[in-house]
C-alpha positions, 0 to 999 in steps of 0.5 A: 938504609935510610931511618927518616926521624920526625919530632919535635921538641915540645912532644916528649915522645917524639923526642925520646924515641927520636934520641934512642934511635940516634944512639942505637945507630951511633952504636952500630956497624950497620949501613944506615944513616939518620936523617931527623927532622925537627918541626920546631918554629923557632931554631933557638929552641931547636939548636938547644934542643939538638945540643941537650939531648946531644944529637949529631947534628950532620944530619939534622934539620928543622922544619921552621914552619912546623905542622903547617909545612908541606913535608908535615902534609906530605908524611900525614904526620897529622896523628903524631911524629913517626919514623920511616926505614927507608931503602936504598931505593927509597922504598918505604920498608917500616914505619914506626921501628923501634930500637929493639926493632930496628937490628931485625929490620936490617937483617 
């Protein structure tokens, strides 16, 4: 599975929910891997971003042209940064999961 985290680190619910689903997975035994995306427009507030809320950052990416970029459009992050669980196949399986949510999910 693949859990696709969207964010950014001006909007403080994004970001909390972006850091408790890294560290629910980094406690897990689960076959899954977070790919997180920033849609920060500066990489200097990104990069500070990453290293105080302590994120791995193999995975991690920004999106240096913020809402204006295509994966924003693509994704219809228009009402808020989400989160998809994706499959192996890259099906789209849940949207929006939670860390309470997310150990059901993979069950």
């Amino acid at each position: 599975y693949v859990l696709l985290s969207f964010w950014a680190s001006y909007d403080a619910q994004s970001r909390m929910q972006n850091v408790s689903l890294s560290n629910a997975l980094r406690s897990t035994s689960q076959d899954v891997e977070m790919v997180s995306v920033s849609f920060d427009e500066y990489k200097s507030i990104f990069n500070e971003t990453i290293k105080k809320d302590q994120i791995s950052t193999s995975n991690c990416f920004v999106e240096l042209a913020g809402v204006s970029s295509d994966l924003y459009q693509t994704y219809r992050l228009k009402r808020g940064f989400k989160n998809f669980l994706l499959d192996e196949n890259g099906v789209i399986v849940a949207k929006d999961v939670t860390v309470s949510e997310l150990s059901s999910y993979l069950n």
